[in-house]
Rosetta silent file (secondary structure, phi, psi, omega in degrees, C-alpha in Angstrom):
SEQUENCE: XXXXXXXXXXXXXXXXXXXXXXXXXXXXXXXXXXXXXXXXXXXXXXXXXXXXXXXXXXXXXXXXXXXXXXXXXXXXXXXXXXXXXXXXXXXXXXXXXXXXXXXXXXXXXXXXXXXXXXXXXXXXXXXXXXXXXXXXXXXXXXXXXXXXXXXXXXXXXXXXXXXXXXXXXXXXXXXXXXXXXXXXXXXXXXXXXXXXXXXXXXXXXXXXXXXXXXXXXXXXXXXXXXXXXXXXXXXXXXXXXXXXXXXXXXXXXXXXXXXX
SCORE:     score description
SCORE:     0.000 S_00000001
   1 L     0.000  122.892  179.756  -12.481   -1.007   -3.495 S_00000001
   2 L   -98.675  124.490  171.300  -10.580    2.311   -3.802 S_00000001
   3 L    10.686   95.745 -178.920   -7.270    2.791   -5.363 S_00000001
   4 E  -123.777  122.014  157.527   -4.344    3.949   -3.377 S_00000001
   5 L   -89.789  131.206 -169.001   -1.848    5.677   -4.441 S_00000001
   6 L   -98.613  149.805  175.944    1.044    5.497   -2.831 S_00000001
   7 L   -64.178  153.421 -178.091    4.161    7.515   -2.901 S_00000001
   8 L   -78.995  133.054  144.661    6.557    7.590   -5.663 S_00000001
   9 L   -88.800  125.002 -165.230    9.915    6.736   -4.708 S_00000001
  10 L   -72.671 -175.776 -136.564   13.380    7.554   -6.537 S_00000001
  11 L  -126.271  129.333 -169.540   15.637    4.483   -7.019 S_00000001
  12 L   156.758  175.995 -152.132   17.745    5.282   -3.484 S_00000001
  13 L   -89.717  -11.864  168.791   18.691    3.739   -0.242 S_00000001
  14 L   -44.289  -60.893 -170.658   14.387    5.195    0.632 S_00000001
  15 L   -70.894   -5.458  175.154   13.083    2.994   -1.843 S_00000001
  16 L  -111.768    9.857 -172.621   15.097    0.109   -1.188 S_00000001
  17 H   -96.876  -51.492  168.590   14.454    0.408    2.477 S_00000001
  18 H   -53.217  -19.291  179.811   10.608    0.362    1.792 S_00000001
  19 H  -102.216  -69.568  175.974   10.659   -2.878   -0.256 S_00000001
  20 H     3.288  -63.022 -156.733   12.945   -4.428    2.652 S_00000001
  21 H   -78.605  -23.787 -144.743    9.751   -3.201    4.818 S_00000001
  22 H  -152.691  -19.702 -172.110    6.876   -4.040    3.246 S_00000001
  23 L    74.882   34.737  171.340    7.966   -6.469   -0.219 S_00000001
  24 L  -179.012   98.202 -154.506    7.363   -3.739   -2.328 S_00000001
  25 L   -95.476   91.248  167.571    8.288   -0.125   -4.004 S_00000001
  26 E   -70.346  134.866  143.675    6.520    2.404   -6.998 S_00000001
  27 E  -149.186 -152.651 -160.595    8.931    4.129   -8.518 S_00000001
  28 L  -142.917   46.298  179.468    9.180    6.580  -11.548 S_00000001
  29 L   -68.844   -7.144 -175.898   13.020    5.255  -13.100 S_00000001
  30 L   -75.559   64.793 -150.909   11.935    5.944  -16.718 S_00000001
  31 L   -42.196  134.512 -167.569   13.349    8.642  -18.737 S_00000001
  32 H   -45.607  -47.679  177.941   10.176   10.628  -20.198 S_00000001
  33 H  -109.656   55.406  179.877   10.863    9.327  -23.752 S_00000001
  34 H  -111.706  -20.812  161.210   11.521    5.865  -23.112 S_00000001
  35 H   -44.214  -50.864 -175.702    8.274    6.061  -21.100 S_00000001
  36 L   -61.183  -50.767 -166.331    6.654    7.726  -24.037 S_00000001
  37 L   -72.601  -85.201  -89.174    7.813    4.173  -26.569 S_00000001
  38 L   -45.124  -70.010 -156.045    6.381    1.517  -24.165 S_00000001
  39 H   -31.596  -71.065  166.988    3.236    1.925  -25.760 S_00000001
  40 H   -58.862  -21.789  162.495    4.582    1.572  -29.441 S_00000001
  41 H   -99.198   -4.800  160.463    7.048   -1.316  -28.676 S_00000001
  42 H   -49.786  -71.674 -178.049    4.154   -3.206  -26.994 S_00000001
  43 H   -69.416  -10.134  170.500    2.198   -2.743  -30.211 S_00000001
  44 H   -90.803    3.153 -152.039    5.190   -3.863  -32.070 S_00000001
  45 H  -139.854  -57.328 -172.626    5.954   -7.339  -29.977 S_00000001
  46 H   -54.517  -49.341  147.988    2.012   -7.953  -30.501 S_00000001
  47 L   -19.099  -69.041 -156.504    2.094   -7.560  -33.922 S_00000001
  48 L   -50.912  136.113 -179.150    4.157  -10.621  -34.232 S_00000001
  49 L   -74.704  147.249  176.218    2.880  -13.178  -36.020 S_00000001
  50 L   -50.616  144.109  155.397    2.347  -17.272  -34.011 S_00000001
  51 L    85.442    3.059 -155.710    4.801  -19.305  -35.293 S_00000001
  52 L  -135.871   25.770  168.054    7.662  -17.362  -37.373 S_00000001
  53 L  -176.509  163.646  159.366    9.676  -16.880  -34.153 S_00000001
  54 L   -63.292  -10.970  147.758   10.601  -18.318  -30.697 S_00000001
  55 L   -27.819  163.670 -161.966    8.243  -15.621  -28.930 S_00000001
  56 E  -152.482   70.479  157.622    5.509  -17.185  -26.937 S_00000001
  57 E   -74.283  131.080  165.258    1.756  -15.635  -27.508 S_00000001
  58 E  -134.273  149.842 -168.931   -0.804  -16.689  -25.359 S_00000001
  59 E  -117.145  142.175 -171.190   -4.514  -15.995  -26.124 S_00000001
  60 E  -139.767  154.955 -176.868   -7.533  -16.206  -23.853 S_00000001
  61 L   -64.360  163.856  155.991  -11.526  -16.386  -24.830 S_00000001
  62 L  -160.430 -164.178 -155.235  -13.591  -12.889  -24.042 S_00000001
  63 L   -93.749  -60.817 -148.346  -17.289  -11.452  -25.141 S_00000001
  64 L  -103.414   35.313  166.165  -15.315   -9.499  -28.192 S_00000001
  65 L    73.831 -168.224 -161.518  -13.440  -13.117  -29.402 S_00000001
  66 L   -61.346  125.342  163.256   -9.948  -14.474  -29.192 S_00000001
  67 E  -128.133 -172.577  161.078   -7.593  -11.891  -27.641 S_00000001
  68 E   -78.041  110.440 -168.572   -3.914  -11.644  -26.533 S_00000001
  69 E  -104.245  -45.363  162.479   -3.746  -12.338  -23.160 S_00000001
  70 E  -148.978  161.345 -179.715    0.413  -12.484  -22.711 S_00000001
  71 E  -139.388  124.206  152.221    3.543  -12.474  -24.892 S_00000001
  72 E   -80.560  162.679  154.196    6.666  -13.882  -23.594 S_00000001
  73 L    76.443   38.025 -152.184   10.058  -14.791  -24.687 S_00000001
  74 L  -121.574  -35.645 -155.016   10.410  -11.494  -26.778 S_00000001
  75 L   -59.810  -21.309  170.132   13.725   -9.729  -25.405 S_00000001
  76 L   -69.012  -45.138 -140.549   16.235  -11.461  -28.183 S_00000001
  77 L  -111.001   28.051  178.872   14.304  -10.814  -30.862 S_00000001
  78 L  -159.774   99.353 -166.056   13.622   -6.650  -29.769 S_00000001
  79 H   -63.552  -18.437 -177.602   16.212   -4.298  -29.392 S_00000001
  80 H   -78.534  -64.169 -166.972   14.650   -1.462  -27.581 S_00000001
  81 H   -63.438  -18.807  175.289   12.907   -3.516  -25.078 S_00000001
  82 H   -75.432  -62.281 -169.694   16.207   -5.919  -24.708 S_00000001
  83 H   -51.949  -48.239 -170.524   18.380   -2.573  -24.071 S_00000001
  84 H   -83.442  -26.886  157.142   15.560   -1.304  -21.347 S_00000001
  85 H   -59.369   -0.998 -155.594   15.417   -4.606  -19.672 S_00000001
  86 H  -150.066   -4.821  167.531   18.929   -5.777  -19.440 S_00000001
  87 L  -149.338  175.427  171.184   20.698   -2.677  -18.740 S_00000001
  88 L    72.894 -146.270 -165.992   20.483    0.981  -17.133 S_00000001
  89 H   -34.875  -72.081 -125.626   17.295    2.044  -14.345 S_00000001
  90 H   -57.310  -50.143 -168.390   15.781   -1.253  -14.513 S_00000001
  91 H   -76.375  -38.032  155.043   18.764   -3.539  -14.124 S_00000001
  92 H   -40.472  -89.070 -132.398   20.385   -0.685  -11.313 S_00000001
  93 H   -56.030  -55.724  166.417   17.481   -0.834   -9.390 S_00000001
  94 H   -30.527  -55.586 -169.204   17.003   -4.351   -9.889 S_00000001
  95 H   -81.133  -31.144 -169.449   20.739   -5.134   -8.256 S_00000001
  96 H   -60.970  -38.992 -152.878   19.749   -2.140   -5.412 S_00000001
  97 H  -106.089  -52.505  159.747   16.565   -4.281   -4.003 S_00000001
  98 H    -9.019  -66.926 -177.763   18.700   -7.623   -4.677 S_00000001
  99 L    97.864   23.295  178.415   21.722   -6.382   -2.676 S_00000001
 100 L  -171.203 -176.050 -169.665   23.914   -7.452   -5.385 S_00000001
 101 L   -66.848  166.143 -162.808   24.319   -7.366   -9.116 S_00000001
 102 E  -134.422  154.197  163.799   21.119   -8.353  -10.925 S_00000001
 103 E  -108.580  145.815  129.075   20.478  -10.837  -14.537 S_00000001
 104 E   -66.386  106.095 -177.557   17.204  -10.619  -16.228 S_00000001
 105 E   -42.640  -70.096 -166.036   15.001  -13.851  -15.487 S_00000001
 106 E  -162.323  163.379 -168.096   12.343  -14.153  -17.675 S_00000001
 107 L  -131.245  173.379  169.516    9.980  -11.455  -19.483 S_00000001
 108 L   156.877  134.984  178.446    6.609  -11.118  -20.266 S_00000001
 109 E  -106.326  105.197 -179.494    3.841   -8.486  -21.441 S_00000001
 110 E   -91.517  138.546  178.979    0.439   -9.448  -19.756 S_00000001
 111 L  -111.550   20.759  175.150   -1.951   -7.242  -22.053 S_00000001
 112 L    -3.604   72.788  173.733   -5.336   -7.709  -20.090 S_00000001
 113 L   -59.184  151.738  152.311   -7.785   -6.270  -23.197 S_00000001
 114 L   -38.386  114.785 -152.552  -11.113   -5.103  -22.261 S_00000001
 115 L   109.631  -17.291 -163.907  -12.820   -8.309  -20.804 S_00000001
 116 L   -80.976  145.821  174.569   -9.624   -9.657  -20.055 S_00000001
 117 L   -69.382  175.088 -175.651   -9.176  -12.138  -16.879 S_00000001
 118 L  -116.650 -164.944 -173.622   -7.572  -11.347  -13.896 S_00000001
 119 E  -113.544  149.638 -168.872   -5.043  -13.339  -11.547 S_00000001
 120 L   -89.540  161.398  177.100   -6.174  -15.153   -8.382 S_00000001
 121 L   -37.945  121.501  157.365   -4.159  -14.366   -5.108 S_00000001
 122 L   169.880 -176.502 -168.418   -0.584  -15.660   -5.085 S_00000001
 123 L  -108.188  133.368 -177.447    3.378  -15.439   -4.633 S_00000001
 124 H   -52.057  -51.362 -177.541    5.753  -15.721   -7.926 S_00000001
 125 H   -28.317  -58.235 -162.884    8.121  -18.187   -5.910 S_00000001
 126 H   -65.147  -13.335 -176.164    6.384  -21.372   -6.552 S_00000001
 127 H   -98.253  -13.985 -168.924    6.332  -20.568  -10.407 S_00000001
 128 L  -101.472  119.610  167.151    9.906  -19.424  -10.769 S_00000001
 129 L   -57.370  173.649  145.785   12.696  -22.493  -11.222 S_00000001
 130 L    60.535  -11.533  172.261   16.112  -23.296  -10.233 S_00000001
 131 L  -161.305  141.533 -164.812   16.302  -20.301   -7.532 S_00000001
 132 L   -49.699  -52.662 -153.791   14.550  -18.990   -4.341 S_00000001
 133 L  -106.274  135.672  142.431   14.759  -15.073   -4.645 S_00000001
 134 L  -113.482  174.914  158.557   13.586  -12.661   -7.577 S_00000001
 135 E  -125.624  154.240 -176.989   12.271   -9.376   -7.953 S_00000001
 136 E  -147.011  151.035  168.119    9.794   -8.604  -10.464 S_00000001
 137 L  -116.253  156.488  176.833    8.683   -5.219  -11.667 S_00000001
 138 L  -120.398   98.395 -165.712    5.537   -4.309  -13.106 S_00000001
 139 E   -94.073  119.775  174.423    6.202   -1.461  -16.109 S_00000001
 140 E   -96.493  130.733  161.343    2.859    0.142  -16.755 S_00000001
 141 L   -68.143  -34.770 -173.862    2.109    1.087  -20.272 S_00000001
 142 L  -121.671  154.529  167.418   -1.416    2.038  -19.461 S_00000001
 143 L   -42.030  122.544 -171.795   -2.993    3.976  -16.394 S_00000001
 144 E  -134.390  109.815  172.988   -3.401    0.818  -14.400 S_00000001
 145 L  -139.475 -153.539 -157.513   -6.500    1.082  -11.551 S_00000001
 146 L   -86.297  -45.339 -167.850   -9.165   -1.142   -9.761 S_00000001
 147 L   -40.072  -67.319 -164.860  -11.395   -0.764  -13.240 S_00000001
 148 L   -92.967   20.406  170.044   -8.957   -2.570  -15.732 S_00000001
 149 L    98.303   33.972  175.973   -7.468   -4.632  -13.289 S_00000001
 150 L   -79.435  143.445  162.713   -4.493   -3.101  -11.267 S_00000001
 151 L    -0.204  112.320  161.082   -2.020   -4.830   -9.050 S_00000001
 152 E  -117.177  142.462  165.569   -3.285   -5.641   -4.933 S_00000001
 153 E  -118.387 -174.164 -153.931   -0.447   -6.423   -2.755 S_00000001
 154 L  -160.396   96.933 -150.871   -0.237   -7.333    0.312 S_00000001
 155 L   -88.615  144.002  174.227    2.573   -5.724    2.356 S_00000001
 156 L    59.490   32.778  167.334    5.636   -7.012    4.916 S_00000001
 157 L  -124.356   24.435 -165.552    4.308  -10.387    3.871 S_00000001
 158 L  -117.885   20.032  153.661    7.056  -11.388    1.571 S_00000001
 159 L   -43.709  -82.882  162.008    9.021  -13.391    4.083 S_00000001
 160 L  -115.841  172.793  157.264    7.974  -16.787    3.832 S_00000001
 161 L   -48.260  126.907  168.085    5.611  -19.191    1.532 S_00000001
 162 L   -85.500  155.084  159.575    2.309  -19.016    2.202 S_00000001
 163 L   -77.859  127.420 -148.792    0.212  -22.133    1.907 S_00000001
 164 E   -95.458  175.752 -152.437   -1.207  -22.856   -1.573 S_00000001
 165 L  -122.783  177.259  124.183   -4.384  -24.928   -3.156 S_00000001
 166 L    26.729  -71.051 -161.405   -4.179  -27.075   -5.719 S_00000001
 167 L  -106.189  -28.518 -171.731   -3.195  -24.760   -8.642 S_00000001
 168 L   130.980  -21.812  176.557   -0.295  -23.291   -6.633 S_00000001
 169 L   -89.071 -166.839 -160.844   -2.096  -20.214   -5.487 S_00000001
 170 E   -76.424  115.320 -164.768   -2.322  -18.981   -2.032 S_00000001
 171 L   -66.159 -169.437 -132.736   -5.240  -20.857   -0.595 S_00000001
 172 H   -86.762  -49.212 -171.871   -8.823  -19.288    0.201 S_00000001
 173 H   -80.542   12.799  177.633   -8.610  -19.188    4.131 S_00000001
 174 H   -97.405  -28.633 -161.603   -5.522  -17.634    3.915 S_00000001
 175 L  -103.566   -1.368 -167.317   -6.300  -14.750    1.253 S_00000001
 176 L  -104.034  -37.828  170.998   -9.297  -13.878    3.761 S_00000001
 177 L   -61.352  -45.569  171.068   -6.528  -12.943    6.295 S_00000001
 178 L   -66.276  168.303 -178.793   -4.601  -10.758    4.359 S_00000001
 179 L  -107.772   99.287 -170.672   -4.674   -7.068    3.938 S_00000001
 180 L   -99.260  110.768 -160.966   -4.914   -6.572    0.196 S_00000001
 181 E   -80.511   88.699 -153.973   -3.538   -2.783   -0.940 S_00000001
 182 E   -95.460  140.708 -171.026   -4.849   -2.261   -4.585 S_00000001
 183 E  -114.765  108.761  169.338   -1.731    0.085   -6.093 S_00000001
 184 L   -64.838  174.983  172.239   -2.634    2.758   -8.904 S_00000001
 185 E  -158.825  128.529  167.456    0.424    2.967  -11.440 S_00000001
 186 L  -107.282  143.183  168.052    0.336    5.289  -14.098 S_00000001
 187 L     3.962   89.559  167.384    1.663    4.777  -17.704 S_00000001
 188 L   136.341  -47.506  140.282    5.445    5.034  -17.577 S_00000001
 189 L     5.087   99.466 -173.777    5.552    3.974  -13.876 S_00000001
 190 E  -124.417  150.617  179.277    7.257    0.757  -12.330 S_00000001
 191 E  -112.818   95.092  179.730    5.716   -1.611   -9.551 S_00000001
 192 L   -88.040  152.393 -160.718    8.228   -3.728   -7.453 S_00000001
 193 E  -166.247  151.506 -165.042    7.777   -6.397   -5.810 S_00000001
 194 E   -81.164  139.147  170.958    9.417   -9.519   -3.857 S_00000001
 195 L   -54.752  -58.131 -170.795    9.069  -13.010   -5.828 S_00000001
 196 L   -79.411   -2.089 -164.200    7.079  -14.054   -2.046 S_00000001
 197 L   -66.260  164.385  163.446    5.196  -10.822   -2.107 S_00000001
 198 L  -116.386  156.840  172.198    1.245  -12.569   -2.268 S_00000001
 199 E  -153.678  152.030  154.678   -0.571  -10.176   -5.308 S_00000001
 200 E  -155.569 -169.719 -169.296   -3.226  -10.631   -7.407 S_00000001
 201 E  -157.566  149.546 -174.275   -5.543   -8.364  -10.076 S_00000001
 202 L   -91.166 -160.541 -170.687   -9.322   -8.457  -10.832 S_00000001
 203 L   -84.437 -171.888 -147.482  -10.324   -8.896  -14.334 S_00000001
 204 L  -152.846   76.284  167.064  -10.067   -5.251  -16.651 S_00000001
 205 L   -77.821   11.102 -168.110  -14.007   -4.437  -16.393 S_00000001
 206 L   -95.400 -174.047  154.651  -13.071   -1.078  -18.253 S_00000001
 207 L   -87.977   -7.811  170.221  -13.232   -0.523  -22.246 S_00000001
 208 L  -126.899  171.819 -157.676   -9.412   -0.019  -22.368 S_00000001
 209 L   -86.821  159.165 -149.820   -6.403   -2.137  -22.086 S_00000001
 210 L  -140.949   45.559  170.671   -4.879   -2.412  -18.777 S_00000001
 211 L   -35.870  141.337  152.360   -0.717   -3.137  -20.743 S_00000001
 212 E   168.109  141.528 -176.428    2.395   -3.743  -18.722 S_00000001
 213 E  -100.308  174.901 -139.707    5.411   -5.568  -18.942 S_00000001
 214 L   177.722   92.415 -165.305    6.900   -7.490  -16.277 S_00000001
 215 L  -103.922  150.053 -169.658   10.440   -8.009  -16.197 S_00000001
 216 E  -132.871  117.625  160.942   11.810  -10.924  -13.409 S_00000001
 217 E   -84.827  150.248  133.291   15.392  -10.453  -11.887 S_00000001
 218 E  -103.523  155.950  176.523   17.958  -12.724  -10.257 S_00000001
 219 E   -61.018  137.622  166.550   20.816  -12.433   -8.391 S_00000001
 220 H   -77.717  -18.405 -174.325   24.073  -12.835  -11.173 S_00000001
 221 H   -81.270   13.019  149.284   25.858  -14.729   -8.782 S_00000001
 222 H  -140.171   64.180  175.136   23.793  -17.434   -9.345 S_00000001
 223 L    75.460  162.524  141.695   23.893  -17.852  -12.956 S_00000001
 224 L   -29.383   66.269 -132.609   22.376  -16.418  -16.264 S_00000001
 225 L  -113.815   -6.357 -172.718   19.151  -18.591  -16.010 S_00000001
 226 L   -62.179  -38.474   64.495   17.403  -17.195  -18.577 S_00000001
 227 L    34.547  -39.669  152.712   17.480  -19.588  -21.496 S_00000001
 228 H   -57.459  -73.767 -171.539   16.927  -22.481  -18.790 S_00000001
 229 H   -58.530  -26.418 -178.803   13.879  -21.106  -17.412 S_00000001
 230 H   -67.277  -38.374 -178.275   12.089  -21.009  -21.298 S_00000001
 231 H   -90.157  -30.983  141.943   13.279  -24.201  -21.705 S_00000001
 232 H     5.006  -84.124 -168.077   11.462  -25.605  -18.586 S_00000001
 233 H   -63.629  -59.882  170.075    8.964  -23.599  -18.761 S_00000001
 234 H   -42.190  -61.765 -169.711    8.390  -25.128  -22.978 S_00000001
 235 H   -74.524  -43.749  150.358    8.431  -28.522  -21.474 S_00000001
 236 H   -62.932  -57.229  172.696    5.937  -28.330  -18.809 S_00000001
 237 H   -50.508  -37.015 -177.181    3.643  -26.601  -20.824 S_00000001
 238 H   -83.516   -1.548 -179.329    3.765  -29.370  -23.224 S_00000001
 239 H   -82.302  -31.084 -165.927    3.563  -31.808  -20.567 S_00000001
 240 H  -104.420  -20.251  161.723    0.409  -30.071  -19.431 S_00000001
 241 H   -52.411  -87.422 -172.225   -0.758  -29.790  -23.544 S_00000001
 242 L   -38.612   -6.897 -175.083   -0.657  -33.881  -23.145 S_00000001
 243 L  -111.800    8.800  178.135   -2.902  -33.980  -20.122 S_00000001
 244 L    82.224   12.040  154.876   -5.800  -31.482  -22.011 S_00000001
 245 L   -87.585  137.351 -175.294   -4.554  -28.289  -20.128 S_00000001
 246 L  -134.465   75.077  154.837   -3.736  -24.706  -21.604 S_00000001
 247 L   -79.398 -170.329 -166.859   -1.879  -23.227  -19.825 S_00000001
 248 L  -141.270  -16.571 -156.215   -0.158  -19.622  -19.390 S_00000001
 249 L  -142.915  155.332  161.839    1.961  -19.738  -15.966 S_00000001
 250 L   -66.911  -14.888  133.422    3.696  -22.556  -14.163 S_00000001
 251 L  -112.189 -168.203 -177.630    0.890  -22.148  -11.577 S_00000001
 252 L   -48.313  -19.223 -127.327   -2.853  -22.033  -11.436 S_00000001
 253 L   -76.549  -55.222 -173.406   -3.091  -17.862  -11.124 S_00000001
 254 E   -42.141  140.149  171.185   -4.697  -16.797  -14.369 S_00000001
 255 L  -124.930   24.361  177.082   -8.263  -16.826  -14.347 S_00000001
 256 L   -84.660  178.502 -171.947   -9.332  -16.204  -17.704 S_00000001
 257 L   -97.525  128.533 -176.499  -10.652  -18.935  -20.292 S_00000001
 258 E  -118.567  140.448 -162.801   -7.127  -19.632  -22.285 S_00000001
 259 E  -128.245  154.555 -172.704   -7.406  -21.008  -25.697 S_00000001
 260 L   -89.780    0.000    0.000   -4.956  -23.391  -27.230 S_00000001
């Protein structure tokens, strides 16, 4: 499947007219050296050790042992990465594709190591609580392509709910219909996208890490939800701990082997 890059778009009434059209935007909002850090606050939020903080590592089996597959829940306890997520481009941009002022949702670094799994077809809505609409960006740290596992969308398909399986993702005869766009992003780079958008990523068949953080907006007008959704989200996972499931997402998407 080959790559496509797509045009970059500045943060502007273009780019907010294209995710209107299609449930999705690249653009290039990053000041060169906060672009330049990802990489080094990434490796600093990884670092952290299980257990000595309210942070949320999750780990999944591969051929080279136990890796990090995502880290959540990080944005209190890390001032650079709090400051670029909660104010400035991200949060402008954020309120531009919104139509209105924007909060930061929830967080999350998926670090898909060499080996790492990928996510089966599906739309963020059914996983996100307490409100219909988000936007989510995809911040790449690393050169993100079809090898390690980049983003496919699936454009002017972010309208309504599609119908789902099981786990929550989009079901089989459905994903056979769509037109799936795989979107390069390079290091520095962000990839927007409608909470209803359907997306998914293969697994990161490459020898290098496929990084990228993933910040999830709301409208502020309908509350500061952030601290809610964690605490949710912490109870269903332990709900799904008592039934012999290890999970990573509030649906089904991940397809990697996840270790407890």
């Amino acid at each position: 499947m080959a790559t496509v890059r797509p045009q970059v778009l500045a943060p502007g009434d273009e780019a907010v007219a294209h995710f209107a059209r299609t449930g999705w935007v690249l653009t290039e909002p990053l000041a060169a050296d906060v672009a330049d850090r990802l990489s080094d606050w990434v490796d600093e939020v990884s670092a952290w050790p299980d257990g000595e903080g309210d942070w949320l590592h999750h780990r999944e089996a591969t051929e080279a042992g136990a890796v990090l597959c995502r880290t959540e829940n990080f944005v209190p306890f890390h001032t650079e990465l709090r400051d670029l997520l909660t104010s400035g481009a991200l949060l402008d941009l954020a309120s531009a594709l919104l139509g209105e002022p924007a909060v930061l949702y929830k967080e999350k670094v998926n670090h898909k190591a060499p080996g790492g799994g990928g996510f089966a077809p599906h739309q963020d809505a059914p996983a996100y609580r307490f409100v219909d609409v988000h936007v989510s960006c995809m911040i790449a740290v690393d050169d993100a392509v079809v090898e390690n596992g980049c983003l496919e969308v699936v454009s002017g398909a972010h309208h309504d709910l599609l119908p789902t399986d099981d786990t929550g993702c989009v079901r089989p005869d459905v994903v056979a219909t769509l037109d799936w766009q795989p979107v390069a992003v390079r290091a520095g780079q962000v990839l927007w996208f409608h909470s209803r958008t359907p997306h998914r990523s293969g697994a990161n068949r490459s020898d290098r890490p496929r990084r990228a953080l993933y910040p999830t907006y709301n409208a502020a007008a309908e509350g500061d939800l952030r601290q809610a959704y964690y605490r949710q989200k912490q109870a269903e996972f332990a709900a799904g701990a008592a039934d012999g499931r290890v999970p990573i997402s509030l649906i089904g998407d991940f397809q990697g082997t996840v270790l407890s």
